[in-house]
LUMROMAR-815190 format. One record per residue (C-alpha): x, z, y; residue in one letter. Coordinates in Angstrom, 2 decimals, decimal comma, always signed. Example, Ala and Ser with C-alpha at 12.3 -4.5 7.8 and 13.67 -1.06 7.14 Angstrom:
<recs>
     east       up    north  tipa
   +12,30    +7,80    -4,50     A
   +13,67    +7,14    -1,06     S
</recs>
This chain:
<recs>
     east       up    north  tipa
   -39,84   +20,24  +252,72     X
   -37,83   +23,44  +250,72     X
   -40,11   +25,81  +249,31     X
   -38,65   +29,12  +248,98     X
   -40,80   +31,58  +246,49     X
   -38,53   +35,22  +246,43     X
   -38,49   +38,82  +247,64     X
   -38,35   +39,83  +251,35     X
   -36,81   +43,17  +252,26     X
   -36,38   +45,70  +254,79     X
   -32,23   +46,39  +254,53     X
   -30,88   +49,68  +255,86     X
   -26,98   +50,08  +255,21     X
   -24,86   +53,08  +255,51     X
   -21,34   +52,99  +256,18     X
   -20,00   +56,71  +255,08     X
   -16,91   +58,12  +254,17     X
   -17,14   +58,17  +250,67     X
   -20,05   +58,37  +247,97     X
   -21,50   +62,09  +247,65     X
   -21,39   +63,63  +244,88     X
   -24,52   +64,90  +242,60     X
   -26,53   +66,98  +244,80     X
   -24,36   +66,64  +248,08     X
   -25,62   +65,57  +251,64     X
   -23,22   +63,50  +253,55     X
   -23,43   +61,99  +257,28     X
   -23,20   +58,65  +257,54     X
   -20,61   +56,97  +259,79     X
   -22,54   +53,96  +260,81     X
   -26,42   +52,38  +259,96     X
   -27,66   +49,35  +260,53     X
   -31,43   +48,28  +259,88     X
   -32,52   +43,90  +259,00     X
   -33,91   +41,39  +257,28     X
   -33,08   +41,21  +253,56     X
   -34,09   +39,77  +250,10     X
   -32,81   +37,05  +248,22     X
   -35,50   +34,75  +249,10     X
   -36,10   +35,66  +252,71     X
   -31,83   +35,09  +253,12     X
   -31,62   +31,98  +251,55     X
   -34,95   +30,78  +253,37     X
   -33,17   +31,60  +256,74     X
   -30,11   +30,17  +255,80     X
   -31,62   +26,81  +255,29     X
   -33,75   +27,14  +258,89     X
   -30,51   +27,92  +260,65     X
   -28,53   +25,06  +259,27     X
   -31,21   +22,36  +259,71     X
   -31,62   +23,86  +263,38     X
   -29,96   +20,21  +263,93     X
   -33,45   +18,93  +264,16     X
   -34,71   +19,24  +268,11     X
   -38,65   +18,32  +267,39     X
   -39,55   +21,66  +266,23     X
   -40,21   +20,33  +262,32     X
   -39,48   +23,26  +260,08     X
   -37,73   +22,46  +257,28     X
   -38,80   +25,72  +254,85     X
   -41,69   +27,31  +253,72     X
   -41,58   +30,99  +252,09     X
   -43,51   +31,96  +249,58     X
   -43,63   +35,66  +249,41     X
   -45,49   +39,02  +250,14     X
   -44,83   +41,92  +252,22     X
   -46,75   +44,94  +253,13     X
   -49,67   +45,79  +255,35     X
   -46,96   +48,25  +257,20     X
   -44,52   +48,50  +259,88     X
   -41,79   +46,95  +258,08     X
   -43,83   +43,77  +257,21     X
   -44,79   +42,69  +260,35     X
   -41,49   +43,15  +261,59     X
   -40,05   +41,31  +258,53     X
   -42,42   +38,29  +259,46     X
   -41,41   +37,98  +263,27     X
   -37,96   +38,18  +262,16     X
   -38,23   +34,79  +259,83     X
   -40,85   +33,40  +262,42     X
   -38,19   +33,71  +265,15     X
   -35,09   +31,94  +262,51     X
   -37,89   +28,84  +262,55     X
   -38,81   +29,57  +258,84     X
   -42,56   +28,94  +258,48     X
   -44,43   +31,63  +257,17     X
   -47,63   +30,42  +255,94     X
   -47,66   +31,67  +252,65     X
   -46,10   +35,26  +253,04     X
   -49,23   +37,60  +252,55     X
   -49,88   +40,91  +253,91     X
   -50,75   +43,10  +251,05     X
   -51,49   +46,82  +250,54     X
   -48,60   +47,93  +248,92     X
   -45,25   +49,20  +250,69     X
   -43,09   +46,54  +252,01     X
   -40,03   +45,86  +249,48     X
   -36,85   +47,93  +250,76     X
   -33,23   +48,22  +249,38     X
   -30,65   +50,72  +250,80     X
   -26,93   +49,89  +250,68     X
   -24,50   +53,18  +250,57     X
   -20,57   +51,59  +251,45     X
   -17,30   +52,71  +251,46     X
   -14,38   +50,47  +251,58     X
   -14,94   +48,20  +248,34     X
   -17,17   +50,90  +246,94     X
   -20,90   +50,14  +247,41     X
   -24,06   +51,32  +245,94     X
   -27,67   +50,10  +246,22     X
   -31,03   +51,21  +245,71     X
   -34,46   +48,93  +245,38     X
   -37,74   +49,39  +245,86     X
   -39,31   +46,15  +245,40     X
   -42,81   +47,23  +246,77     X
   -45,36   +44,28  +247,54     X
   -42,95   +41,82  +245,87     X
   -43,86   +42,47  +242,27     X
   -47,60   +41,47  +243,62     X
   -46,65   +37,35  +243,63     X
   -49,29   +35,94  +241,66     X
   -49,70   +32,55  +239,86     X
   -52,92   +31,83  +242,62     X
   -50,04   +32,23  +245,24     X
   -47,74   +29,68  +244,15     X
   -50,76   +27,36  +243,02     X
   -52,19   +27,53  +246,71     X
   -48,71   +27,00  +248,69     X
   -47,89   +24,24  +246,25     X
   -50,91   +22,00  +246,61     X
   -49,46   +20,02  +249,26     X
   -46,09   +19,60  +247,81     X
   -44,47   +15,86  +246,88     X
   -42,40   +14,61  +244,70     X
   -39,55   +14,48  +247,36     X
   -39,81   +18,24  +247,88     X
   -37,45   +21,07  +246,61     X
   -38,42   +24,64  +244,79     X
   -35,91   +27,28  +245,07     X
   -36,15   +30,44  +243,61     X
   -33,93   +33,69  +242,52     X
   -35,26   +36,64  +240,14     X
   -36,37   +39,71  +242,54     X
   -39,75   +39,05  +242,07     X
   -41,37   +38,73  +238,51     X
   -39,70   +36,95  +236,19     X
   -43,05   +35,03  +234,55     X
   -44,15   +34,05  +238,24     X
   -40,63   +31,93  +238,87     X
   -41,16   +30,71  +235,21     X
   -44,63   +29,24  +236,05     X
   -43,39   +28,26  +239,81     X
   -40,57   +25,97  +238,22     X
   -42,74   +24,51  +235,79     X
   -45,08   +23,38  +238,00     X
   -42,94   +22,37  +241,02     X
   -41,04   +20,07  +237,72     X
   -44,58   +18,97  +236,65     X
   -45,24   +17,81  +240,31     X
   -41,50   +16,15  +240,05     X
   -40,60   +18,21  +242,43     X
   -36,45   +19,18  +242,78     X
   -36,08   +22,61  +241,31     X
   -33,41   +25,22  +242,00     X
   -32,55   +28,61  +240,49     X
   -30,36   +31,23  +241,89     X
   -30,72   +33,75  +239,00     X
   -30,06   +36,83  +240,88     X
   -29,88   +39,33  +240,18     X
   -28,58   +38,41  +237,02     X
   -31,26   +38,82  +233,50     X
   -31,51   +36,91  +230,30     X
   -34,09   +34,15  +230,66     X
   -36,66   +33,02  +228,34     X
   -35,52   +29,31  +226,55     X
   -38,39   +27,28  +228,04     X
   -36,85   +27,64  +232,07     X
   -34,13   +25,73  +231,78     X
   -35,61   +22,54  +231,38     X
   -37,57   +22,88  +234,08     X
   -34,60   +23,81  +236,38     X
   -32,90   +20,84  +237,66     X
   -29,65   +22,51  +239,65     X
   -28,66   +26,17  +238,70     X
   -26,36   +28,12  +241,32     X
   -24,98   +30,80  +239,28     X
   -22,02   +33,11  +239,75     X
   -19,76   +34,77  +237,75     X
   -21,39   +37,81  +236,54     X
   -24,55   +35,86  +236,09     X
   -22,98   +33,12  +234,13     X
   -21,43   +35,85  +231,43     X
   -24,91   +37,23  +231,68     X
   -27,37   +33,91  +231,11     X
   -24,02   +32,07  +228,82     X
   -22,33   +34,94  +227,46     X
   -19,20   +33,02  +228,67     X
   -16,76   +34,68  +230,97     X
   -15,72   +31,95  +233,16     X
   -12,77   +33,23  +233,84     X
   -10,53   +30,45  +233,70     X
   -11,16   +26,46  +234,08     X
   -11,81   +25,88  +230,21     X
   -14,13   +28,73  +230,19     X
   -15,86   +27,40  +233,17     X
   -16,08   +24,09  +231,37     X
   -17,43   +25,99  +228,64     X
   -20,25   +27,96  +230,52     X
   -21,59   +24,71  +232,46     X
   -21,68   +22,90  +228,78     X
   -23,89   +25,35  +227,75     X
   -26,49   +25,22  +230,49     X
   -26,49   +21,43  +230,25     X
   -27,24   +21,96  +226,34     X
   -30,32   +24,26  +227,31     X
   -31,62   +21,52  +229,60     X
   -30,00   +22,19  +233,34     X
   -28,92   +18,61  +235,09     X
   -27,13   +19,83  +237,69     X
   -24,49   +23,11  +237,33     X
   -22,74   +25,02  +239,95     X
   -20,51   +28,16  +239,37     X
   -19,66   +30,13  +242,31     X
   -16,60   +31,67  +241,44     X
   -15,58   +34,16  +245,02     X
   -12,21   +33,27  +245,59     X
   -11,53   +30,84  +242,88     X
   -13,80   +28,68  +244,79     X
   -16,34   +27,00  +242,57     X
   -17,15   +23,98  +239,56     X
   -19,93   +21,75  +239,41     X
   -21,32   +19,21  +236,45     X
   -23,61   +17,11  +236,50     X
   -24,02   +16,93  +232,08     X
   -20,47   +15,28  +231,79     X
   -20,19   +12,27  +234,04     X
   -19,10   +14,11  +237,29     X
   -17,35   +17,40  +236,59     X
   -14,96   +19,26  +239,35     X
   -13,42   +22,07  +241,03     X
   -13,76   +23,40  +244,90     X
   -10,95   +25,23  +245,56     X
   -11,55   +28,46  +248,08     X
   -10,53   +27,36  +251,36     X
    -8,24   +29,87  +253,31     X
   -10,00   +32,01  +255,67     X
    -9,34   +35,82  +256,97     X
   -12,94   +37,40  +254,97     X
   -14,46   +39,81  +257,50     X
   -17,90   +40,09  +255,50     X
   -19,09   +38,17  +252,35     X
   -22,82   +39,91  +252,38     X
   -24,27   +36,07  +253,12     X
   -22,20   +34,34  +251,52     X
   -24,20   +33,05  +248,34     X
   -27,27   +32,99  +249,89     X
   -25,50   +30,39  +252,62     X
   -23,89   +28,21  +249,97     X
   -27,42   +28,21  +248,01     X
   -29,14   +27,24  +250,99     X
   -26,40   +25,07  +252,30     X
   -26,98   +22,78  +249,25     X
   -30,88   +23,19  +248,76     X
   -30,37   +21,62  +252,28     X
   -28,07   +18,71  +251,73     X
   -29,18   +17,61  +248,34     X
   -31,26   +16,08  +248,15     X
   -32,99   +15,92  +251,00     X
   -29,89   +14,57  +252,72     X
   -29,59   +10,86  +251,46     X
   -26,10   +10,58  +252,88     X
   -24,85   +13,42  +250,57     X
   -24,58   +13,39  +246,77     X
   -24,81   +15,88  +244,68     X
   -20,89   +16,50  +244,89     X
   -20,77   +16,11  +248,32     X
   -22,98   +18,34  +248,89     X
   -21,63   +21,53  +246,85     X
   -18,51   +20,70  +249,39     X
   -20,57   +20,91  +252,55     X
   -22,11   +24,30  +250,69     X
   -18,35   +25,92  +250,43     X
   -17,92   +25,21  +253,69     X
   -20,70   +27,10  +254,82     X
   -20,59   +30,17  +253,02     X
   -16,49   +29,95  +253,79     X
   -17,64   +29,84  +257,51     X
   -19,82   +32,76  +257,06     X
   -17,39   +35,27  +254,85     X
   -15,76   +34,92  +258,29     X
   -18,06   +36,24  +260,40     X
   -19,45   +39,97  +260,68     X
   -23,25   +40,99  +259,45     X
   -26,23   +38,74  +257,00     X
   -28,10   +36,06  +258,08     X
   -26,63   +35,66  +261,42     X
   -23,36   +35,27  +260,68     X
   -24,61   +31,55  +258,53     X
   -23,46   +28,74  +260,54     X
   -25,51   +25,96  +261,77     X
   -25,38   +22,46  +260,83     X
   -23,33   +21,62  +263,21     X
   -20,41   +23,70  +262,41     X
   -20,48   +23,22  +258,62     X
   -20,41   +19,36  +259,58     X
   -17,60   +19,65  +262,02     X
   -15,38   +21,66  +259,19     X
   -16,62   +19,31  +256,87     X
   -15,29   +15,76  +258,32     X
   -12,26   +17,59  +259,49     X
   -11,08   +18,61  +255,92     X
   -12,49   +15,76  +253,40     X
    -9,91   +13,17  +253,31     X
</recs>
C-alpha cells in the first residue's frame, strides 16, 4: 500500500489574453474547474497507473483534509471515482483549499488558498498509519505544514516504512528530514533551493545529488524538463535519462505522473529496480506532456509498459 499525506484542491484556470494590469478587469477567454493539489495529483496518478489490477484492490490511501463545503465533497467523489481510497481525508470546518491559475502563452500566475489543508494534525497521520508495514511506501510534498511531513516521515522510517519526498513547492528544510527520506524527487528549481546547486549541467547535477546523499537521502532523482533527468543511488549506480522526443501539448501533470509513476514501480514492483523504475517514470510523465488537461491526461499502466519494452534495449 502507498500512503499519500498532501493538499487537495479545488483548481479553476483562466486562459486570457494577457495578465491585467494593477487595478484592471479583464475577460477571460476560456475556464476550466478540477481536481488539484500536489498530493491529491500524485495520489491519482498512482490509482490510474495500477488500474492494471482487475480485483478492485486499491493501491493508495490519501491522507488529507478538505472542507465541510461544496468543493469538498466534490473533491472526494472525484478521487473516489480515480479508485483512490479515501479513508483518511476528513471533512473539516474550514474552506476547502483552492488555487487559481491566470495563463497566457508561457506566462502564468497562481494564487493559493490552502484552507482546511494547514489543519493536518500529528493525530491524523498517527491514526492512518497504524496499520501500515514495513513493505509500505510514504509519499509526501510540502503544501501542507511543513512540521506535519517532518513527523509523517519520521514515523513512516521508524515503522521501516519506504519514504518519499517531492519537496514542492520548493522551501529550505530543517537538517533532521533527510535521513528519514529514503528517495527524494526534486526538480530543478527545488534542487538550487534545498542544495544551493544549480544543476545546470551534468557535473552540477553530480554535484547537487552528492549533497543530498551527504545529508542522509539513499535514493536521488533530479527532474530536469527537457534535459530529461539523473538518479544516484550514494555512488554505486549513478545515470542520466535523456528526454525522449515527443510534440508537448501540456506539461501541468507531468511531475506529479513521474512521482507517482515511481512511488508505483519501486518498490512495490519486485521486477523493477530502482533504475528501472525512474525509466518507466519518464515514460509516463513523457506520455502525459503529450496529452491535453491534469490528471486525466496520466497514462495507465498499460501504456507506460507498452512504451517501456518498446524503447529499452
Amino acid at each position: 500500500m502507498i500512503y499519500v499525506i498532501g493538499s487537495i484542491n479545488t483548481d479553476i484556470s483562466l486562459e486570457v489574453e494577457r495578465i491585467p494590469k494593477k487595478g484592471e478587469t479583464l475577460i477571460a477567454d476560456g475556464c476550466q474547474t478540477g481536481l488539484g493539489g500536489k498530493g491529491a495529483n500524485q495520489a491519482v496518478a498512482i490509482a490510474r497507473l495500477a488500474q492494471r489490477y482487475d480485483d478492485g484492490r486499491k493501491a493508495v490511501k490519501l491522507i488529507g483534509q478538505v472542507g465541510k463545503d461544496a468543493f469538498g465533497a466534490e473533491l472526494v467523489s472525484k478521487l473516489d471515482s480515480y479508485g483512490v481510497d479515501t479513508e483518511y481525508v476528513r471533512r473539516v470546518n474550514r474552506g476547502t483549499g483552492v488555487a487559481v491559475f491566470a495563463s497566457s502563452g508561457k506566462d502564468k500566475r497562481a494564487f493559493v488558498y490552502s484552507g482546511a489543508n494547514l489543519g493536518l494534525s500529528k493525530s491524523d497521520v498517527d491514526e492512518a498509519l497504524c496499520s501500515a508495514k514495513s513493505t509500505d511506501t510514504l509519499l509526501c510534498q510540502l503544501e501542507v505544514p511543513t512540521y506535519i511531513i517532518g513527523y509523517a516521515l519520521r514515523k513512516a522510517h521508524s515503522l521501516g516504512m519506504t519514504t518519499i519526498l517531492n519537496p514542492a513547492p520548493a522551501k529550505e528544510l530543517p537538517p533532521d528530514f533527510y535521513p528519514n527520506i529514503d528517495i527524494i524527487i526534486a526538480n530543478e528549481s527545488e534542487t538550487q533551493t534545498l542544495t544551493d546547486i544549480n544543476p545546470k549541467d551534468w557535473i552540477n547535477c553530480h554535484e547537487a545529488m552528492a549533497e543530498f546523499h551527504r545529508r542522509g537521502v539513499r535514493y536521488v532523482v533530479l527532474t530536469l524538463g527537457e534535459d530529461g533527468a539523473t538518479f544516484s543511488d550514494n555512488g554505486s549506480l549513478v545515470g542520466q535519462i535523456p528526454a525522449r522526443e515527443v510534440c508537448v501539448t501540456d506539461t501541468a501533470a507531468a511531475g506529479d505522473a513521474f512521482v507517482g509513476a515511481l512511488a508505483l514501480t519501486y518498490p512495490h514492483i519486485g521486477m523493477y529496480s530502482f533504475k528501472e523504475a525512474a525509466l518507466f517514470a519518464a515514460k509516463a510523465a513523457s506520455i502525459t506532456v503529450s496529452r491535453r488537461g491534469g490528471v486525466d491526461s496520466i497514462p495507465s499502466f498499460k501504456e507506460v509498459s507498452a512504451l517501456y519494452y518498446s524503447e529499452i534495449k
